[in-house]
mmCIF file of the N, C-alpha and C atoms, coordinates in Angstrom:
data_MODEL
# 
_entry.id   MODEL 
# 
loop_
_atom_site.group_PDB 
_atom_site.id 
_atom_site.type_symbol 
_atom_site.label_atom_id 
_atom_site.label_alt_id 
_atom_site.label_comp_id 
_atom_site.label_asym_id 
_atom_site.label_entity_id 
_atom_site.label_seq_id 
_atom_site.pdbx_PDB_ins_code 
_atom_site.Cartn_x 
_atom_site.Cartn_y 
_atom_site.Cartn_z 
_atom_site.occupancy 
_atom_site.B_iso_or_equiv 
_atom_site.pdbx_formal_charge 
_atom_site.auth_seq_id 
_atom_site.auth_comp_id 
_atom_site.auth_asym_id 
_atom_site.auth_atom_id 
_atom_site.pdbx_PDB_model_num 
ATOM 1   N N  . UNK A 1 1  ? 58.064  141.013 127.431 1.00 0.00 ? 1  UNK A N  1 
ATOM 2   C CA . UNK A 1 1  ? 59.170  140.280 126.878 1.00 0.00 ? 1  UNK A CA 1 
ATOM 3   C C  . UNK A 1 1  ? 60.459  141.086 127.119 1.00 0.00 ? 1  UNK A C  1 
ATOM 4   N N  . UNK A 1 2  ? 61.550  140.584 127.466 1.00 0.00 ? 2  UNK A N  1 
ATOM 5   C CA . UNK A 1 2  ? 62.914  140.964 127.949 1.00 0.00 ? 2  UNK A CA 1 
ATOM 6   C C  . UNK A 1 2  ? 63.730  141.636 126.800 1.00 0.00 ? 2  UNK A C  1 
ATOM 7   N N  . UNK A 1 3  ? 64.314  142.474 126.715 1.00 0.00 ? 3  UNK A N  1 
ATOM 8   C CA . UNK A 1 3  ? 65.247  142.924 125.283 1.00 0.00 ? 3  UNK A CA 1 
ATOM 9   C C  . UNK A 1 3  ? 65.600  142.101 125.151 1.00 0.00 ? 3  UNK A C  1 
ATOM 10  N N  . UNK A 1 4  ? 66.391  141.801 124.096 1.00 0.00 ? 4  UNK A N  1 
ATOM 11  C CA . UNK A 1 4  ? 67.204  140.529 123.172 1.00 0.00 ? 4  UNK A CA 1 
ATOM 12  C C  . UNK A 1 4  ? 68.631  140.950 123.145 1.00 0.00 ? 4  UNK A C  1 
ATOM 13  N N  . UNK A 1 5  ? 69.653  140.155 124.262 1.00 0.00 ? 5  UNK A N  1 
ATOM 14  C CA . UNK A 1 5  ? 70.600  140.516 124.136 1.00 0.00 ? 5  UNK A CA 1 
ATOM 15  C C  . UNK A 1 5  ? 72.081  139.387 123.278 1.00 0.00 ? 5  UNK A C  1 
ATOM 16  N N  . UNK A 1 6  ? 72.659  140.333 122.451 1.00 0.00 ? 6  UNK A N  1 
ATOM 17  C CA . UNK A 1 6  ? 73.472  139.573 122.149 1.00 0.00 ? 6  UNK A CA 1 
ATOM 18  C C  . UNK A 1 6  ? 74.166  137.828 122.532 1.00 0.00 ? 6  UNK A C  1 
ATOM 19  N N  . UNK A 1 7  ? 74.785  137.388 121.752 1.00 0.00 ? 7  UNK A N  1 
ATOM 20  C CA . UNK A 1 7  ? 75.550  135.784 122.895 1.00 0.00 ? 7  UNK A CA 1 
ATOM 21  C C  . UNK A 1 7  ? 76.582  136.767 123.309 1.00 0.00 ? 7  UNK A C  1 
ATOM 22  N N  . UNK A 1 8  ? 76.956  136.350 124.067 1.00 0.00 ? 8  UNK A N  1 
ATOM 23  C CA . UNK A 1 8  ? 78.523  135.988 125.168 1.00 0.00 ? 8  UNK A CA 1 
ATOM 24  C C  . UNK A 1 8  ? 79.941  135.656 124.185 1.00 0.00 ? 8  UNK A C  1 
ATOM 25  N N  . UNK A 1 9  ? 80.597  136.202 123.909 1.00 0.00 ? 9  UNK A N  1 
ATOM 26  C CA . UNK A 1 9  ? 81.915  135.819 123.277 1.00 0.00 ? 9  UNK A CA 1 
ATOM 27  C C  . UNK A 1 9  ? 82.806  135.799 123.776 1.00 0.00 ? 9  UNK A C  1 
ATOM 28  N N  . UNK A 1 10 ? 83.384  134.863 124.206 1.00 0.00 ? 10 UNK A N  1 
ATOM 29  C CA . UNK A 1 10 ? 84.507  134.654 124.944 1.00 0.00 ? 10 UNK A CA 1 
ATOM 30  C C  . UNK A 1 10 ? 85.874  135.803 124.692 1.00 0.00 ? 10 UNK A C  1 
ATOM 31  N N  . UNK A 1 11 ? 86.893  136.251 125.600 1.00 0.00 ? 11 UNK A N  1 
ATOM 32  C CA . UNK A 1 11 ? 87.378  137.099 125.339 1.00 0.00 ? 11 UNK A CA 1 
ATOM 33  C C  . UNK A 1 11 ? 88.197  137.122 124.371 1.00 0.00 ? 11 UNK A C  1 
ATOM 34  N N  . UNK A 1 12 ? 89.211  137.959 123.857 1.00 0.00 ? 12 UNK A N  1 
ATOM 35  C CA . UNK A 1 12 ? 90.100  137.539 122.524 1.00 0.00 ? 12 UNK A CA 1 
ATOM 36  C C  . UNK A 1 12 ? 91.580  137.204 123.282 1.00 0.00 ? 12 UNK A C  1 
ATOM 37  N N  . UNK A 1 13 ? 92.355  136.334 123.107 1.00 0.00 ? 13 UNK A N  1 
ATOM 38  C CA . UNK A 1 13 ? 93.771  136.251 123.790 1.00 0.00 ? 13 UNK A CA 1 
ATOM 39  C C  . UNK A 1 13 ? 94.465  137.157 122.715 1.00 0.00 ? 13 UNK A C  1 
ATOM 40  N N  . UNK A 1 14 ? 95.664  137.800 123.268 1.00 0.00 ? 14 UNK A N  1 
ATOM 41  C CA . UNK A 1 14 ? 96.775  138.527 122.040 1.00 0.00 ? 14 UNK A CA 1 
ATOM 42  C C  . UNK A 1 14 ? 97.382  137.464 121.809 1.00 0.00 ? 14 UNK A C  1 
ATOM 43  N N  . UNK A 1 15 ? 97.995  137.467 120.721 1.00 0.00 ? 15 UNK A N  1 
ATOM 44  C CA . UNK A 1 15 ? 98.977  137.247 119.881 1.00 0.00 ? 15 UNK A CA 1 
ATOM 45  C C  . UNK A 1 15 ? 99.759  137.477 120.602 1.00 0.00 ? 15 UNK A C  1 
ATOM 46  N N  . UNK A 1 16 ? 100.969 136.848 120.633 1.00 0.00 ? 16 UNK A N  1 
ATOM 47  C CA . UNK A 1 16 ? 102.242 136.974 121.422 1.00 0.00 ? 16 UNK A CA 1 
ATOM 48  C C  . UNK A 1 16 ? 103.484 136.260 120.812 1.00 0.00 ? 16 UNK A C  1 
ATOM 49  N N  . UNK A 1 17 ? 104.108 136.868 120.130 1.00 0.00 ? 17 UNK A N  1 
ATOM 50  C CA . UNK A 1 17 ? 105.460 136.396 119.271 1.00 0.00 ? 17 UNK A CA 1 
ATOM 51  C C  . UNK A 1 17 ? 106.532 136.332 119.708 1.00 0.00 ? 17 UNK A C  1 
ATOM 52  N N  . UNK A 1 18 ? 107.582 136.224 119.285 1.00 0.00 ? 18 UNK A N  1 
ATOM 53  C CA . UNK A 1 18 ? 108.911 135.789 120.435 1.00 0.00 ? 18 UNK A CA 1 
ATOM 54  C C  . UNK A 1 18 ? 109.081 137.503 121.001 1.00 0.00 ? 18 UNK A C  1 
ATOM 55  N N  . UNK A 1 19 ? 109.764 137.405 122.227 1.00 0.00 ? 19 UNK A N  1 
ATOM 56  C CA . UNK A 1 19 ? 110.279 139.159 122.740 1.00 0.00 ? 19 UNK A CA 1 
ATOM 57  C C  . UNK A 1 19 ? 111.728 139.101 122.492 1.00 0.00 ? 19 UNK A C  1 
ATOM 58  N N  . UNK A 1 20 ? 111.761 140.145 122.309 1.00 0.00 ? 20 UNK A N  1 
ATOM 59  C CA . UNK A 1 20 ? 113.094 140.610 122.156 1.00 0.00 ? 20 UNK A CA 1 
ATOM 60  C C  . UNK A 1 20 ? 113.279 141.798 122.893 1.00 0.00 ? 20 UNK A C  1 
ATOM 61  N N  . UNK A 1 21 ? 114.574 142.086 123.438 1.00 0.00 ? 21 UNK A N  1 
ATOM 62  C CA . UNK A 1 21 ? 115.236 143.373 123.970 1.00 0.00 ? 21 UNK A CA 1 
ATOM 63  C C  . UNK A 1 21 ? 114.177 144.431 123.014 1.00 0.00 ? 21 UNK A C  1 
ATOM 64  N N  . UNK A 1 22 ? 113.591 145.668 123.841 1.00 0.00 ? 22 UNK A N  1 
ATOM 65  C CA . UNK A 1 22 ? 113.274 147.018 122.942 1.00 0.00 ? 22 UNK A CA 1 
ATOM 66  C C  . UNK A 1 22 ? 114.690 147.213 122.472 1.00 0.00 ? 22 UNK A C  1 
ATOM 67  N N  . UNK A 1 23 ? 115.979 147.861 122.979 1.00 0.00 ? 23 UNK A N  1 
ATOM 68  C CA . UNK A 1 23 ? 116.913 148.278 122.425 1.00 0.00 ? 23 UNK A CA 1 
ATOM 69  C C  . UNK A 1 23 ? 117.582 147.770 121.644 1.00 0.00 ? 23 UNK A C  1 
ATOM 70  N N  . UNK A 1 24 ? 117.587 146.585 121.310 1.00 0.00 ? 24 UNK A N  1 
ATOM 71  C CA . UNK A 1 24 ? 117.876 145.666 120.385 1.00 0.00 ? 24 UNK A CA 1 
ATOM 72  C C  . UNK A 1 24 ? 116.873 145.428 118.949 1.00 0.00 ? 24 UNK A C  1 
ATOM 73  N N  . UNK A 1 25 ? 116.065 145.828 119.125 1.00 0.00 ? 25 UNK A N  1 
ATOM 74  C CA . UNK A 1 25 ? 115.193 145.780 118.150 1.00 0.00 ? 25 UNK A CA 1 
ATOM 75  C C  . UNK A 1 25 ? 115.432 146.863 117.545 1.00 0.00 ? 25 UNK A C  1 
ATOM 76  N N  . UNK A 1 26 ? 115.182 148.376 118.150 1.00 0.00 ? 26 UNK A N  1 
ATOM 77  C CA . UNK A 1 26 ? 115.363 149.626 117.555 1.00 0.00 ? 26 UNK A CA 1 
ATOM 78  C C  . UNK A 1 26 ? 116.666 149.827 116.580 1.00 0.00 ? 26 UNK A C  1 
ATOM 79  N N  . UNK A 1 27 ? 117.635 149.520 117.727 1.00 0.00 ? 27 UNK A N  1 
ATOM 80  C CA . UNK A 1 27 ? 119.717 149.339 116.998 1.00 0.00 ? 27 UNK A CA 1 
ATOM 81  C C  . UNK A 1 27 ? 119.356 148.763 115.685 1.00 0.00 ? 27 UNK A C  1 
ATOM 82  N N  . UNK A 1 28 ? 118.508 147.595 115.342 1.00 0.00 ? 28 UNK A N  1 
ATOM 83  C CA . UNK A 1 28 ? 118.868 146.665 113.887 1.00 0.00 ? 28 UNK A CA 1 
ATOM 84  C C  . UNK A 1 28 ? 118.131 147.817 112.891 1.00 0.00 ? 28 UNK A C  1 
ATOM 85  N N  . UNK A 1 29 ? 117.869 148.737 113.250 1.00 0.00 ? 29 UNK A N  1 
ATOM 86  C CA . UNK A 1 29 ? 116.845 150.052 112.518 1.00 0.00 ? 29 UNK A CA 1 
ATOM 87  C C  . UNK A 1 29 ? 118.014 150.648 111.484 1.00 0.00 ? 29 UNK A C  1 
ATOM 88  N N  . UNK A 1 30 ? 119.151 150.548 112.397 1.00 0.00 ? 30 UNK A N  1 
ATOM 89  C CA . UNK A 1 30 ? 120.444 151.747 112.366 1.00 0.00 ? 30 UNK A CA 1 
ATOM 90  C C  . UNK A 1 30 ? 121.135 150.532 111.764 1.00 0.00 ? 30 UNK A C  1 
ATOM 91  N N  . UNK A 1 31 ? 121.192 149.603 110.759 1.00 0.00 ? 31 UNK A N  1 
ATOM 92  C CA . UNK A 1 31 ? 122.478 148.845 110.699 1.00 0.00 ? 31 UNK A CA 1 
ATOM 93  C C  . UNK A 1 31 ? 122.553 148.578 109.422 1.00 0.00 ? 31 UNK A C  1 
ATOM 94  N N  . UNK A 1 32 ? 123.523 148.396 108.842 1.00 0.00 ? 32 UNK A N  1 
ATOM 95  C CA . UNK A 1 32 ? 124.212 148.816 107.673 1.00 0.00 ? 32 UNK A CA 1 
ATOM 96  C C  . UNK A 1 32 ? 123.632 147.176 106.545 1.00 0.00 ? 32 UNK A C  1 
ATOM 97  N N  . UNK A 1 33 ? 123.701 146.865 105.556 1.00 0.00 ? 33 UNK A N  1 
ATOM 98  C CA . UNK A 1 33 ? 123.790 145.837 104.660 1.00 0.00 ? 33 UNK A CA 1 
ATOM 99  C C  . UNK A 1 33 ? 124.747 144.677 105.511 1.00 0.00 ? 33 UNK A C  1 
ATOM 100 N N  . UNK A 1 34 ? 125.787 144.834 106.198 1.00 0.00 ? 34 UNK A N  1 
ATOM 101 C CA . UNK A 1 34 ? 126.592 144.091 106.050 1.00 0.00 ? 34 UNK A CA 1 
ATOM 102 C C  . UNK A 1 34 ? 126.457 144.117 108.072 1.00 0.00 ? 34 UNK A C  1 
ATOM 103 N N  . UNK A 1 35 ? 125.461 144.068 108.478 1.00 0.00 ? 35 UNK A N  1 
ATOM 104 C CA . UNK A 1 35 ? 125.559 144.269 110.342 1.00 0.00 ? 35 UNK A CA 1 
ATOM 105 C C  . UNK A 1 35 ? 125.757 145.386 110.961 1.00 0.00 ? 35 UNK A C  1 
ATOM 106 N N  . UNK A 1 36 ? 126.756 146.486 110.110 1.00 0.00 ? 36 UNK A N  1 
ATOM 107 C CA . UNK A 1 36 ? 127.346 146.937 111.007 1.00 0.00 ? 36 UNK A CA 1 
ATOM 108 C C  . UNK A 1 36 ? 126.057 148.353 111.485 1.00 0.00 ? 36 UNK A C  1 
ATOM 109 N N  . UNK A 1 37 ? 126.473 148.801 112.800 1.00 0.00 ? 37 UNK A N  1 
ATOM 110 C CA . UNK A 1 37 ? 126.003 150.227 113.129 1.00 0.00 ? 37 UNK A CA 1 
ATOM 111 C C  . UNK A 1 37 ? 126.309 151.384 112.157 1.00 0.00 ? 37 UNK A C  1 
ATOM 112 N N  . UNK A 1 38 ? 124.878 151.548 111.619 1.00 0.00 ? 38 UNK A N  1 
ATOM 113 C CA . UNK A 1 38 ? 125.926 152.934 111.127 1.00 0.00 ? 38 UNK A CA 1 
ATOM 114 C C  . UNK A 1 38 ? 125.278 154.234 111.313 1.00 0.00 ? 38 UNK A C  1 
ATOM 115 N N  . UNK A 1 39 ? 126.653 154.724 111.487 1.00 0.00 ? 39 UNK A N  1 
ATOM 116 C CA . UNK A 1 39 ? 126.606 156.049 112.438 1.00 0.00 ? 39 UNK A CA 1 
ATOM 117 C C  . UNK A 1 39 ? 125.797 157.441 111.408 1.00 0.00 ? 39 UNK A C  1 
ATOM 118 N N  . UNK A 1 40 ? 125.825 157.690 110.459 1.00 0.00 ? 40 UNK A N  1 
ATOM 119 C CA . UNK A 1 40 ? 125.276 158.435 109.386 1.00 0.00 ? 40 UNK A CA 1 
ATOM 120 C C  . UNK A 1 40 ? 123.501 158.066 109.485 1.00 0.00 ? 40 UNK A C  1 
ATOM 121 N N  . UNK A 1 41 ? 122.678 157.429 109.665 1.00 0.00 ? 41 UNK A N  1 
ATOM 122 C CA . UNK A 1 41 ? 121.963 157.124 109.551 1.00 0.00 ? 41 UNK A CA 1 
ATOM 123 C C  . UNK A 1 41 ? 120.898 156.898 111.550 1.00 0.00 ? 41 UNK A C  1 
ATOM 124 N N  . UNK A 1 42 ? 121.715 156.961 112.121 1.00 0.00 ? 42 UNK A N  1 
ATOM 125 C CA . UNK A 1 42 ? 121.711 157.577 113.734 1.00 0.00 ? 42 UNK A CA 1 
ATOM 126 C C  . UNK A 1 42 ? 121.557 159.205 113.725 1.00 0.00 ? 42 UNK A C  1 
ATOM 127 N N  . UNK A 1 43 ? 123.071 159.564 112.898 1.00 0.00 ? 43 UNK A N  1 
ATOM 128 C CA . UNK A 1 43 ? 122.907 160.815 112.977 1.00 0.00 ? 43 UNK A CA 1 
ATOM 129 C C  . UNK A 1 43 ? 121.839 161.839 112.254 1.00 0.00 ? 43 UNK A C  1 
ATOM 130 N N  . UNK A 1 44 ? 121.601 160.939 110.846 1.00 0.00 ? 44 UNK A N  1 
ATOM 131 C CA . UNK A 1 44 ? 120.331 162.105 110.304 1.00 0.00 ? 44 UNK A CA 1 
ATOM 132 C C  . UNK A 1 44 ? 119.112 161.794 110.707 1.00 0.00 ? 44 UNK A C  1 
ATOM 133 N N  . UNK A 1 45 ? 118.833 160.883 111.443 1.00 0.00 ? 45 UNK A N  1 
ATOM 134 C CA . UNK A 1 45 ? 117.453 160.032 112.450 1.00 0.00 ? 45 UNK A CA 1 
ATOM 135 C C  . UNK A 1 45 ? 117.222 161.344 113.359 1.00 0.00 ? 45 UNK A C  1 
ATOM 136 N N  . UNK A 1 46 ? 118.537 161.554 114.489 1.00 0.00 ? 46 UNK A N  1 
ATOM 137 C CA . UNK A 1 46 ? 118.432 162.489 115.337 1.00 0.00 ? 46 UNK A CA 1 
ATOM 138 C C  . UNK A 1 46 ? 118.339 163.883 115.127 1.00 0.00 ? 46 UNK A C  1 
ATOM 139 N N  . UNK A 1 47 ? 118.776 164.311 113.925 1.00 0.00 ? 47 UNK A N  1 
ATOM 140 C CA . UNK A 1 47 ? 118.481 165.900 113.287 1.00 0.00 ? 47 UNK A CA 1 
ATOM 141 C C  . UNK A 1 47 ? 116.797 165.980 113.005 1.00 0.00 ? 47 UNK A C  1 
ATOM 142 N N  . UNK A 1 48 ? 116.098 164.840 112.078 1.00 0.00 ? 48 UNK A N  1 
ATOM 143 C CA . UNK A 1 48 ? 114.787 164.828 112.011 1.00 0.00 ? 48 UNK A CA 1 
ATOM 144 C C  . UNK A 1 48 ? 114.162 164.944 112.990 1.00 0.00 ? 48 UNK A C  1 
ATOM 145 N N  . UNK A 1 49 ? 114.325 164.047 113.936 1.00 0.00 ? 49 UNK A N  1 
ATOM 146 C CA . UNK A 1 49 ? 113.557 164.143 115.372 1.00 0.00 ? 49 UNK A CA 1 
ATOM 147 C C  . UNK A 1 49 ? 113.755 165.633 115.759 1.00 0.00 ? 49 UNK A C  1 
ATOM 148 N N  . UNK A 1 50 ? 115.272 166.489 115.562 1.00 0.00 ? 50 UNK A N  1 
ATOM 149 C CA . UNK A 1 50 ? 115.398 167.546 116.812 1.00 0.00 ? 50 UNK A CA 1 
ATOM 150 C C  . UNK A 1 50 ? 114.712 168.531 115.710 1.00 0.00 ? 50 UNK A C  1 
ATOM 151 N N  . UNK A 1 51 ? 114.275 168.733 114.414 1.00 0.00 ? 51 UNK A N  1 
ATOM 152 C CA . UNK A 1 51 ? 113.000 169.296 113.799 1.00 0.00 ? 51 UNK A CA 1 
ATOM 153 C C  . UNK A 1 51 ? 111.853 168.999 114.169 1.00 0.00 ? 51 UNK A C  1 
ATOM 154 N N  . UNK A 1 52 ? 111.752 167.970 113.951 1.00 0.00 ? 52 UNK A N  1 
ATOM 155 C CA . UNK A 1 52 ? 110.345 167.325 113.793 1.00 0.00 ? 52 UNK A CA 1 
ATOM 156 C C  . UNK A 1 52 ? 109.971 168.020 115.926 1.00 0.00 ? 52 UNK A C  1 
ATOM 157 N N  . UNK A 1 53 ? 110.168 167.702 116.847 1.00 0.00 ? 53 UNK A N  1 
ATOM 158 C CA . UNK A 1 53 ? 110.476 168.339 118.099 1.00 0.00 ? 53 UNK A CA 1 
ATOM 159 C C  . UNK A 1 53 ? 110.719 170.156 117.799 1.00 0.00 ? 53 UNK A C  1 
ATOM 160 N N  . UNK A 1 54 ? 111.269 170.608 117.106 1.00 0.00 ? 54 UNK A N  1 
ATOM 161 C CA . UNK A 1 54 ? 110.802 172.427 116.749 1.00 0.00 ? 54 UNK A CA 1 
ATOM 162 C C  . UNK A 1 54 ? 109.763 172.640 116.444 1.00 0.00 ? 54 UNK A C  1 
ATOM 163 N N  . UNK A 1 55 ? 109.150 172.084 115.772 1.00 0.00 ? 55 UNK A N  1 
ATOM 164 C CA . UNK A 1 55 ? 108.228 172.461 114.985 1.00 0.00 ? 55 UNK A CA 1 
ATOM 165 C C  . UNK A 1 55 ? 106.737 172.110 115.751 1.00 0.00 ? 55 UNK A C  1 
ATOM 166 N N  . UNK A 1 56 ? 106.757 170.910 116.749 1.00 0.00 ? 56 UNK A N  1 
ATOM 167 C CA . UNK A 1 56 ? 105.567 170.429 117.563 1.00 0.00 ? 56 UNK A CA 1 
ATOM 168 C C  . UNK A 1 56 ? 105.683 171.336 118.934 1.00 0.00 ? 56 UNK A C  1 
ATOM 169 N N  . UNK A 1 57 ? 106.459 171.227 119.805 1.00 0.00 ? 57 UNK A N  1 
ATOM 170 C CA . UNK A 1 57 ? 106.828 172.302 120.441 1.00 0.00 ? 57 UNK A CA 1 
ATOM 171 C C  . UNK A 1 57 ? 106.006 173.254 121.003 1.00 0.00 ? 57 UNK A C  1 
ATOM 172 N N  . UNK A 1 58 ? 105.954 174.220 119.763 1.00 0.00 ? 58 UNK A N  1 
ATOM 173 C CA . UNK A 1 58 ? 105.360 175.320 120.066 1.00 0.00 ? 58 UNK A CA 1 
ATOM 174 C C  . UNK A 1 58 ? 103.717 174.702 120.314 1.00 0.00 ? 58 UNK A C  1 
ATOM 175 N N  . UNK A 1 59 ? 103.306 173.931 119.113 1.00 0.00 ? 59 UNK A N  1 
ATOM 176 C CA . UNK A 1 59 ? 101.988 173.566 119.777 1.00 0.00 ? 59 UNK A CA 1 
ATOM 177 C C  . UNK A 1 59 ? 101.286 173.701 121.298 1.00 0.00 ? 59 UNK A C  1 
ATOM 178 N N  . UNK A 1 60 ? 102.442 172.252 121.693 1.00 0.00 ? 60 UNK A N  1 
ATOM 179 C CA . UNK A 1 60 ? 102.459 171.796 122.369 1.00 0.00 ? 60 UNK A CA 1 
ATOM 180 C C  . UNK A 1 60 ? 102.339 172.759 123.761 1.00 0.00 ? 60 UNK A C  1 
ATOM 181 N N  . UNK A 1 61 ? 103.113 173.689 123.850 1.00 0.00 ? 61 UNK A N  1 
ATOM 182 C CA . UNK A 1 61 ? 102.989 174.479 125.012 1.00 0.00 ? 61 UNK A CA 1 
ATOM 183 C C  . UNK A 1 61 ? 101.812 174.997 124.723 1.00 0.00 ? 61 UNK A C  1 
ATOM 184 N N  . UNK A 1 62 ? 101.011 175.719 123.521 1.00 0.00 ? 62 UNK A N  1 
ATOM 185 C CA . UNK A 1 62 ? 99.936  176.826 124.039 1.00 0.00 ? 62 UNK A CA 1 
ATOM 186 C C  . UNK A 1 62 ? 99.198  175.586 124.166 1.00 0.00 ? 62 UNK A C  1 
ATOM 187 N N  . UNK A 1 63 ? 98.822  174.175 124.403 1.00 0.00 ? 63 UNK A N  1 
ATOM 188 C CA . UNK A 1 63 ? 97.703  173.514 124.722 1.00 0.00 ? 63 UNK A CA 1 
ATOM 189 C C  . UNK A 1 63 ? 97.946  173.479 126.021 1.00 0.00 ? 63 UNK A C  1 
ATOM 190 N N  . UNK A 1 64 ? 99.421  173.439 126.626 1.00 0.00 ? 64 UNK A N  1 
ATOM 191 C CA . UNK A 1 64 ? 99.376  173.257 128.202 1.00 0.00 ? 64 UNK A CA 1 
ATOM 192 C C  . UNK A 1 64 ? 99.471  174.361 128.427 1.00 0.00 ? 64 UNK A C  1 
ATOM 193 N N  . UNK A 1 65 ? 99.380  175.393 128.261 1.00 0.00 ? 65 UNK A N  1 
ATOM 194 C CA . UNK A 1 65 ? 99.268  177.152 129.058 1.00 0.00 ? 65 UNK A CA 1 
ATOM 195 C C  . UNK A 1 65 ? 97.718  177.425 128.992 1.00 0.00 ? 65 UNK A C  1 
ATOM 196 N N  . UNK A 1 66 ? 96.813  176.547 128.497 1.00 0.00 ? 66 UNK A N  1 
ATOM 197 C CA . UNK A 1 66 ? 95.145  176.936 128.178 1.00 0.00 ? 66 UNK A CA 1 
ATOM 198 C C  . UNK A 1 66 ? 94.699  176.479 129.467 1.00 0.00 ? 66 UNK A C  1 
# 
């Protein structure tokens, strides 16, 4: 007698919702109550990152020097 194999399931389609611009999506991240850009909230985004980037860094090189 043959193993017993599972049915066949047809594949899954994604989900696909309206697209939008990436850079346009990210910008509404940065924008104030009232639309606007705001610049305070860009700027302490980019201080976290240029930590958050010190601190991985070092990892990061002794895995690529191994």
């Amino acid at each position: 007698m043959p193993p017993r194999q599972p049915p066949m399931r047809p594949p899954r389609q994604p989900v696909q919702g309206p697209r939008r611009p990436a850079g346009q999506n990210i910008l509404n991240h940065f924008r104030d109550s009232e639309g606007n850009v705001d610049i305070d909230k860009i700027t302490t985004t980019a201080q976290q990152v240029g930590k958050l980037y010190g601190q991985v860094s070092p990892l990061i090189t002794k895995f690529i020097k191994r």
